[in-house]
Structures are given as structure tokens and as C-alpha cells.
C-alpha positions as CSV (number, residue, x, y, z in Angstrom):
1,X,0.0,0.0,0.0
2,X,1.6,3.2,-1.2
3,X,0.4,6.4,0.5
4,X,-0.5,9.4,-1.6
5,X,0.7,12.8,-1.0
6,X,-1.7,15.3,0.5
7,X,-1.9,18.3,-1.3
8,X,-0.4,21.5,0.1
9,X,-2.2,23.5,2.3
10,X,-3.7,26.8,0.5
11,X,-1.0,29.6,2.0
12,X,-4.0,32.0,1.7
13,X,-5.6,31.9,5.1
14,X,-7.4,34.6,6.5
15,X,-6.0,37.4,8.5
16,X,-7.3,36.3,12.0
17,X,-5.8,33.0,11.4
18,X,-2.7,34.8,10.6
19,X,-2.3,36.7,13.7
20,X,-3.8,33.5,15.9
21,X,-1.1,31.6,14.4
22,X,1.4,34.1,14.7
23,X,0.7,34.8,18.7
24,X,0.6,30.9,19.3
25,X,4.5,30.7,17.7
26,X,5.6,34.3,19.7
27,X,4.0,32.4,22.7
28,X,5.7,29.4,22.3
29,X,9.3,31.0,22.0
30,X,8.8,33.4,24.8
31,X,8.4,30.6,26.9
32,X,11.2,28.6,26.1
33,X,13.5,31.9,26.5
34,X,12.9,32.6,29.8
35,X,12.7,29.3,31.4
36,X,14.6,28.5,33.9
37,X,15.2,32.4,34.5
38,X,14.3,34.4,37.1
39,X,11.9,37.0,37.4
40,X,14.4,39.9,37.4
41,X,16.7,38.2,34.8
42,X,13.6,37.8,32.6
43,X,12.6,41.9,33.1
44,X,16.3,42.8,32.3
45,X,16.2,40.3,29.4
46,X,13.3,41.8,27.5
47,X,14.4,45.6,28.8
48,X,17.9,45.2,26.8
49,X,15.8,44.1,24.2
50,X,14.2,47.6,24.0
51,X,16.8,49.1,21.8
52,X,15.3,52.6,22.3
53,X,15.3,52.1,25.9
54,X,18.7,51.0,26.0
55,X,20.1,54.1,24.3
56,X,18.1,56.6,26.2
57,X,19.8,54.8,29.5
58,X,23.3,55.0,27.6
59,X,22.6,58.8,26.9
60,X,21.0,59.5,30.5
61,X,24.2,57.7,32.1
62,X,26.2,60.6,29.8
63,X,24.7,63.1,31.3
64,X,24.5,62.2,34.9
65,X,28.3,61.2,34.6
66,X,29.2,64.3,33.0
67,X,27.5,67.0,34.9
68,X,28.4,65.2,38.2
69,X,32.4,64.8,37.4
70,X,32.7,67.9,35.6
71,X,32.1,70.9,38.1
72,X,32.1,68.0,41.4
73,X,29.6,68.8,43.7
74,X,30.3,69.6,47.3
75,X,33.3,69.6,48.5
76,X,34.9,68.4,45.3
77,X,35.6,70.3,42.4
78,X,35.6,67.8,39.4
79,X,38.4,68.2,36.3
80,X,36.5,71.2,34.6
81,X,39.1,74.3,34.9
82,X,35.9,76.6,35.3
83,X,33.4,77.3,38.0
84,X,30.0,78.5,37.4
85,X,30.2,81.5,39.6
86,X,33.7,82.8,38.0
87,X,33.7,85.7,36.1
88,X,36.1,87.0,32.9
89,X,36.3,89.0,30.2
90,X,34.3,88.7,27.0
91,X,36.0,91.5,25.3
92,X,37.9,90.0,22.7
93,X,35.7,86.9,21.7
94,X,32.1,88.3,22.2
95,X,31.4,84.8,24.3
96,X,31.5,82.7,21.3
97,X,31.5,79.0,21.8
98,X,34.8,77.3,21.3
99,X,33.0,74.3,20.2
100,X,33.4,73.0,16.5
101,X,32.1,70.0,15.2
102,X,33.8,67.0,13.7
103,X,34.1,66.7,10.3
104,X,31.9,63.6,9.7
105,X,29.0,66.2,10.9
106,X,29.9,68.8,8.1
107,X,32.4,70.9,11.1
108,X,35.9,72.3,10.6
109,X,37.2,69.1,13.0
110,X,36.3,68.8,16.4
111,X,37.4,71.1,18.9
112,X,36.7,71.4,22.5
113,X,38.1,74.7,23.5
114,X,38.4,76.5,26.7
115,X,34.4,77.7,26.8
116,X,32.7,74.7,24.5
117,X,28.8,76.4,25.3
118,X,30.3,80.1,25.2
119,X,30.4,82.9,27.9
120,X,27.9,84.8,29.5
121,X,27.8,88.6,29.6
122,X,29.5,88.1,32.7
123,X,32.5,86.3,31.2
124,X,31.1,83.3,33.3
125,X,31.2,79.8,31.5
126,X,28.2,78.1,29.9
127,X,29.3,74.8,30.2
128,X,30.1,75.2,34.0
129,X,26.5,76.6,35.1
130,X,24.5,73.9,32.3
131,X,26.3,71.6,34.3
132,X,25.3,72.6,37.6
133,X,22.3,73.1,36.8
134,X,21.6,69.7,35.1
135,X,22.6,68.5,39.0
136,X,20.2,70.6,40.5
137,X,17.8,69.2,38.3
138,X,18.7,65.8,38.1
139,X,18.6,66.2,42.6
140,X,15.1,67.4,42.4
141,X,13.5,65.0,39.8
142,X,15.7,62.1,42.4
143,X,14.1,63.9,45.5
144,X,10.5,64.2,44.0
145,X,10.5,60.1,43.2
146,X,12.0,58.8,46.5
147,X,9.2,61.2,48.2
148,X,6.6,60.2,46.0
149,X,7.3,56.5,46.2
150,X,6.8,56.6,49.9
151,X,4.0,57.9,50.1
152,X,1.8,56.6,47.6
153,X,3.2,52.9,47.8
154,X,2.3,53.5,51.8
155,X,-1.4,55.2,51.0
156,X,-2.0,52.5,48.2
157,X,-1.1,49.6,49.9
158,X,-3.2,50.4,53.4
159,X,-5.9,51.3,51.5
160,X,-5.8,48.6,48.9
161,X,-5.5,45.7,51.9
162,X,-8.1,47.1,54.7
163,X,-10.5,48.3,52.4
164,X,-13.5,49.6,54.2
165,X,-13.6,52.7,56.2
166,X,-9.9,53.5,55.8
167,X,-10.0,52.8,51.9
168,X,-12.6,55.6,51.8
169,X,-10.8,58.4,54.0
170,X,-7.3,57.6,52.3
171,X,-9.5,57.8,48.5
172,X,-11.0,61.1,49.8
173,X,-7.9,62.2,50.9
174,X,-6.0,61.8,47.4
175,X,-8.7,63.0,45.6
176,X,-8.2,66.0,47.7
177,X,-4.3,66.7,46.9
178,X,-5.7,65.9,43.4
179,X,-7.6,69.1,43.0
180,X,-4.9,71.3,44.3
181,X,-2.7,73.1,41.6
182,X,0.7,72.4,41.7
183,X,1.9,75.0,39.6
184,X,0.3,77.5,42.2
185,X,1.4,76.2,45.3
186,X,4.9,75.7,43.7
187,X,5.2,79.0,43.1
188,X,4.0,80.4,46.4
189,X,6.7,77.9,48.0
190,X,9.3,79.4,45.7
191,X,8.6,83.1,46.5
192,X,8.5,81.8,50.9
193,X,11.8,79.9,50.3
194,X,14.9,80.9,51.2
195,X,17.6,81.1,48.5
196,X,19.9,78.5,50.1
197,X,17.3,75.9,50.4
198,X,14.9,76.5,47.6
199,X,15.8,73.0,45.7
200,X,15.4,70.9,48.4
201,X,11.9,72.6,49.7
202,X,10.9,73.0,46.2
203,X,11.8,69.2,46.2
204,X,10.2,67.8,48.7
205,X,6.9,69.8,48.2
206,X,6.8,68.5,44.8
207,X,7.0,65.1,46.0
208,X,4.5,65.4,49.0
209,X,1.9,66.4,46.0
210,X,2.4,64.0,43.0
211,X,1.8,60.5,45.1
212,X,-1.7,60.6,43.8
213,X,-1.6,58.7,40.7
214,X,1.2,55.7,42.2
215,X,-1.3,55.2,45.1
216,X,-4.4,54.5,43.0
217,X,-2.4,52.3,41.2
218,X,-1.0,50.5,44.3
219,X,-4.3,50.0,45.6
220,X,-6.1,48.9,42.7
221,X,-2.9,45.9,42.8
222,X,-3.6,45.5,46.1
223,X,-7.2,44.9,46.0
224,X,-6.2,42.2,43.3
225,X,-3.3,40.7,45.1
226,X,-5.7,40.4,48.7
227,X,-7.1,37.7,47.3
228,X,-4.6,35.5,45.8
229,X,-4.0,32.1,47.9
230,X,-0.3,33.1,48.9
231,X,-1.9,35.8,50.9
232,X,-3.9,33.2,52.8
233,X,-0.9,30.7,53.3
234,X,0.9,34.0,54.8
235,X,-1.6,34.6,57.2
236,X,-2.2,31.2,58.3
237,X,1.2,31.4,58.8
238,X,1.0,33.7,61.0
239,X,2.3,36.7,59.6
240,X,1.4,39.9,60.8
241,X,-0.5,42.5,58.6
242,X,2.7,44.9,57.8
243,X,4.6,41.4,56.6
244,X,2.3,40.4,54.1
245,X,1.8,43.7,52.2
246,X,5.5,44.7,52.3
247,X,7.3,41.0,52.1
248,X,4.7,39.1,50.2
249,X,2.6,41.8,47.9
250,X,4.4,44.6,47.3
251,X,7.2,42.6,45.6
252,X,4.1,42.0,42.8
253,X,3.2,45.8,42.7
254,X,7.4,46.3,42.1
255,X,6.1,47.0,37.8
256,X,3.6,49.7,37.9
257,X,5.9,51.5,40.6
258,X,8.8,51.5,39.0
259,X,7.3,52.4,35.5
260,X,4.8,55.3,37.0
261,X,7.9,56.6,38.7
262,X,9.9,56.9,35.9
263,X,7.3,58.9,34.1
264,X,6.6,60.9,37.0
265,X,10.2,62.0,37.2
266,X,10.1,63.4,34.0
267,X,6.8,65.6,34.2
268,X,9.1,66.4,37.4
269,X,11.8,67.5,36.1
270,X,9.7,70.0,33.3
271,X,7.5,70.7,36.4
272,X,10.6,72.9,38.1
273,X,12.0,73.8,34.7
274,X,8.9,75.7,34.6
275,X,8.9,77.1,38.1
276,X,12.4,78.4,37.6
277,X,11.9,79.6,34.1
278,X,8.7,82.1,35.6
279,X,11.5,83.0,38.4
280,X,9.6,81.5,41.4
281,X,11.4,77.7,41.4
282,X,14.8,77.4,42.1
283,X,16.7,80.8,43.2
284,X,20.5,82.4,43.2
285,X,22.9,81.3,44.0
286,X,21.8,78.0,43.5
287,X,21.7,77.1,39.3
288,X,18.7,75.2,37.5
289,X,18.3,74.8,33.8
290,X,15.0,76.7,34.0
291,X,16.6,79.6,36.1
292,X,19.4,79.7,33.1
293,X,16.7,79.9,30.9
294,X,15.2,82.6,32.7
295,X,18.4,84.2,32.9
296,X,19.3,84.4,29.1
297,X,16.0,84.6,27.2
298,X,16.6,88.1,26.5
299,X,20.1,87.0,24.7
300,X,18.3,84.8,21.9
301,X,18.6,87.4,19.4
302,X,22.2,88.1,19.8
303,X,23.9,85.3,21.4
304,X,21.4,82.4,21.1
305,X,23.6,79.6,22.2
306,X,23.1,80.8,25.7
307,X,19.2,79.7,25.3
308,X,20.3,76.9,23.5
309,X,22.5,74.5,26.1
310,X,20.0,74.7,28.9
311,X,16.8,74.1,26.3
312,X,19.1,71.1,24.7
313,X,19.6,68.9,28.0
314,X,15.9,69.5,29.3
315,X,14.8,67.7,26.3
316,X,17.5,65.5,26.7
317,X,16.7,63.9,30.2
318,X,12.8,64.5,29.9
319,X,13.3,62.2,26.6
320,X,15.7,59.7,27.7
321,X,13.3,58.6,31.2
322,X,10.3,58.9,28.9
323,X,12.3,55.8,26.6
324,X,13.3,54.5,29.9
325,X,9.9,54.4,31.6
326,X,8.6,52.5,28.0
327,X,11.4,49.9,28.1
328,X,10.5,49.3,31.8
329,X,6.7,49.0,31.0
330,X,7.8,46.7,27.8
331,X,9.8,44.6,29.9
332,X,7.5,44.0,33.4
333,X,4.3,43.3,31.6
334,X,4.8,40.5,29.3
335,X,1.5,41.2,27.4
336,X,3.1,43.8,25.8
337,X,4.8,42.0,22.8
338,X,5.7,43.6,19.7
339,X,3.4,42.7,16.6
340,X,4.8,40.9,14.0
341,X,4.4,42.4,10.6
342,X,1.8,40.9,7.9
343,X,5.3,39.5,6.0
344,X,6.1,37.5,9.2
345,X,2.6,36.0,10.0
346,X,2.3,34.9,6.1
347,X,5.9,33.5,6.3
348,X,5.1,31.7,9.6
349,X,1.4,30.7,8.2
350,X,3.0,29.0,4.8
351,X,5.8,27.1,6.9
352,X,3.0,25.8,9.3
353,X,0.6,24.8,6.7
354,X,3.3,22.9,4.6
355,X,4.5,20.7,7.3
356,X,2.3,18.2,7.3
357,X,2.2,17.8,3.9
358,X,6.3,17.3,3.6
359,X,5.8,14.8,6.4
360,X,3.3,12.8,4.4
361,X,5.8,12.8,1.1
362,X,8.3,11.9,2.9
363,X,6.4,8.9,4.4
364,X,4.7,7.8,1.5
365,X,8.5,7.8,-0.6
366,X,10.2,5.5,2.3
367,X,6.9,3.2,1.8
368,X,7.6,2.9,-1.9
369,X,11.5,1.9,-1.7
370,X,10.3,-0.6,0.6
């Protein structure tokens, strides 16, 4: 008895079947990637995968390294030869920017200089108070997420595990700080602060008001996680009520904290730009990229490079956590895969479909030489 081949499947299947047959293969090999892996290997697995995340942390890291080592901070001075606060002469050069651009980019060849961003019309160096005030910046978009953190994660959780009576009065309470407006109350703390301690206050004030969002979040996890059955081994347990929503659940809730975070420190970080640039954030002698913006708007017609350098690293950071916070999301929630493209499916859907009839040929020609 000699088997006849079946014919070949007909590659033209409909759409639905397409992308059903797509998800079952992306299934399939996301599951034999990560096994055997961890839970944090597997998130760092699929952030690195995120090739715009992973450049936006590579460019972030930059910055943070370069505006940290180059002017110090405290008690160190860093390997710039300028301070932000030193004056000169602009005289002879006008301020110009020593910078020149490599050749590959259409410049003379590169050139650093002794003033790459220019001089003020103080003779004080650009470079010098950009990088300062990227610090400041970077300090109070840090300051306004630890702050945040705590308190939300701490509101969210209590009112996500008692429910009840609590749940209400904590709910009531965030919908409260929810109608008050930031911008406003910013600036009224800006104008009361001194000038020595305006970042931190403007810091922490920012923080005590932009929980809101991270604790409705936490609770709604909460409310989830209350009922799973490793909560009811815990308490049988005997583990008190602090243990199991700081050991056992919050460890789930780690996801949607760290990913509302990171976008929260970026509307953060614009947040005291803003402030500073309307002249009631971040005050003298302390230095802000807002403040410098402040400062130099009325240069952009004749020396626009001062308006430039400030404006340039703003968009820098507030981009770069943005691509951060989608990696993040991208790699913690596993529903969130990339779609394949209608080439893939097809390619995947024709390979499928011929199997079985190459498996039939082939054991209907071993039948015949038999």
C-alpha cells in the first residue's frame, strides 16, 4: 500500500488566522527563552531588548556622569578648569563657543576649547552653570520620586488591603491633593523659600503632592493581590499585617511602581523647569536649567547659544526617562509584545501549513522503496 501525498495547504488563510497563528508561535518561543530564568533576569532580558530604551539609559548615564564629574559637587571640584560662579572678560571673543564639530557632521574638525557652550555677559562659562544646573535638576526630579514612592506605595497599599472605612478616607484624601494646583502652590513655596534651600523645599513639596496617581495604582494591585491564595498561606502562617503587604505583595506591585515613577520624574523635572523659568522655582545662587533659561531669554537674538545649552539637556533627560519608563513598562508586563508584521505572519502561516504535507511525502516515498 503506497500512501499518496496530500496536497499543500492553500497559504491563503485569512487574516485572523494569521495573527492567531502568529501569537501561538511568539508564545511558544517566549516561553522557552525565559525558562529557567528568574523573574528579574527575565525583566532585564526583554528591557535590553528595548533598543530605544537601552540608548536613552546609555545617553541619560552621559549626562548624569558628565554633569556630576565635571564641576564635582560639594566639597569636590571635578576636572573642569571653570566654576559657574567665575567671572572674565568677553572683550575680545564676544562669548562665542569654542566648540566645533567634527568633520563627519559637516564641522571644521572637532574642537573642545576653553568655553565649548560660550560665555555669558558676565564672562562666566556656559558649560560650567549647564552643568550645575543639570545636578540641581537631576537632585530634584531624584528627591520628587523617592518622596513620592513613599507615600503613595504606603497610602495605596493600606488602603488597597483594609479596604473599608480606611479605603474611603485615604481615596477622599487623594482626591483632595488631586484638585490642588501644583503649579500654584509651587510658586508660592518658591517666593517663601529661602535662596539657600529653595531645591530641596521645592523638592520635597513636589513630592508630598504628585503621590496621587502611584497610590491608586497600588491600591487597585492590592485589592487584586488580597485575594490570591499566597496571601492566605501567609496569614495562616502567622504573619502579621505589615509582613504580608510589604514582604509578600508589594514585591508583585514592584512593575507599575517603578514604570509610573519613571514617568513621574520626568513631568518632574519640566514641572521645576517651569517654576524656575517664571522665576519662582529654584533661586541664586543656587543654578537650575530653568533659572538659566530665565536668565538668558533676552540673549536669543544676539547670542542664542546661551538659550540653546539649557533648552538642549531638558529635552535630553525628559526624553531619555520617557524611553526608559517604556522599556520598563515593555519589559515587566509580558502582554506587551511587539506585533509581528503581515510578511512575518504569512511566512510563519505558509511554513505551518506545509509541514504536514512534507511529512506525508516523505512517508509515502520511504513506503515505496520498501
Amino acid at each position: 500500500m503506497t500512501l499518496t501525498p496530500q496536497e499543500p495547504v492553500d497559504p491563503q488563510v485569512t487574516e485572523q488566522e494569521l495573527a492567531e497563528l502568529a501569537e501561538s508561535q511568539n508564545v511558544d518561543i517566549a516561553l522557552k527563552e525565559v525558562e529557567g530564568l528568574s523573574q528579574g533576569q527575565i525583566v532585564v532580558r526583554r528591557f535590553f531588548r528595548h533598543k530605544g530604551a537601552v540608548a536613552a539609559l546609555i545617553i541619560f548615564f552621559l549626562i548624569v556622569l558628565l554633569a556630576f564629574t565635571s564641576v564635582g559637587i560639594g566639597s569636590w571640584t571635578g576636572w573642569w578648569k571653570h566654576t559657574p560662579l567665575e567671572t572674565g572678560s568677553v572683550a575680545e571673543t564676544g562669548g562665542n563657543p569654542t566648540l566645533r564639530l567634527p568633520t563627519w557632521l559637516g564641522g571644521e574638525g572637532f574642537v573642545w576649547g576653553d568655553y565649548p557652550f560660550g560665555r555669558d555677559e558676565s564672562g562666566r562659562d556656559v558649560f560650567a552653570r549647564v552643568m550645575r544646573g543639570t545636578q540641581t535638576s537631576l537632585i530634584v526630579m531624584f528627591v520628587v520620586g523617592i518622596v513620592s514612592s513613599l507615600i503613595g506605595v504606603v497610602v495605596g497599599a493600606l488602603a488597597g488591603f483594609y479596604r473599608g472605612k480606611l479605603d474611603a478616607i485615604l481615596m477622599r484624601m487623594t482626591d483632595l491633593v488631586i484638585t490642588i494646583p501644583v503649579i500654584v502652590l509651587g510658586a508660592v513655596l518658591g517666593a517663601l523659600a529661602s535662596n539657600k534651600s529653595s531645591a530641596l523645599m521645592l523638592a520635597v513639596f513636589l513630592g508630598l503632592v504628585s503621590w496621587t496617581t502611584l497610590a491608586r495604582l497600588v491600591r487597585g494591585d492590592f485589592l487584586t493581590l488580597r485575594e490570591r491564595e499566597f496571601v492566605d498561606a501567609a496569614r495562616v502562617a502567622g504573619a502579621s499585617d505589615l509582613r504580608i503587604m510589604f514582604k509578600h505583595m508589594l514585591p508583585n506591585s514592584v512593575g507599575v511602581i517603578i514604570v509610573n515613577q519613571t514617568l513621574l520624574m520626568s513631568s518632574a523635572i519640566l514641572l521645576e523647569t517651569s517654576l524656575s523659568f517664571i522665576g519662582l522655582g529654584i533661586k541664586y545662587p543656587n543654578i537650575s536649567l530653568g533659572q538659566l533659561i530665565n536668565q538668558y531669554q533676552e540673549a536669543f537674538a544676539t547670542r542664542p547659544w546661551l538659550f540653546w545649552w539649557p533648552g538642549l539637556f531638558i529635552v535630553l533627560i525628559a526624553l531619555c526617562i520617557n524611553f526608559i519608563g517604556d522599556g520598563l513598562r515593555d519589559a515587566f508586563d509580558p502582554r506587551q509584545r511587539r506585533i509581528p508584521s503581515a510578511r512575518k505572519m504569512e511566512k510563519a502561516a505558509r511554513k505551518q501549513s506545509a509541514t504536514p504535507a512534507a511529512i506525508v511525502a516523505a512517508t509515502a516515498a520511504e513506503s515505496g522503496n520498501r
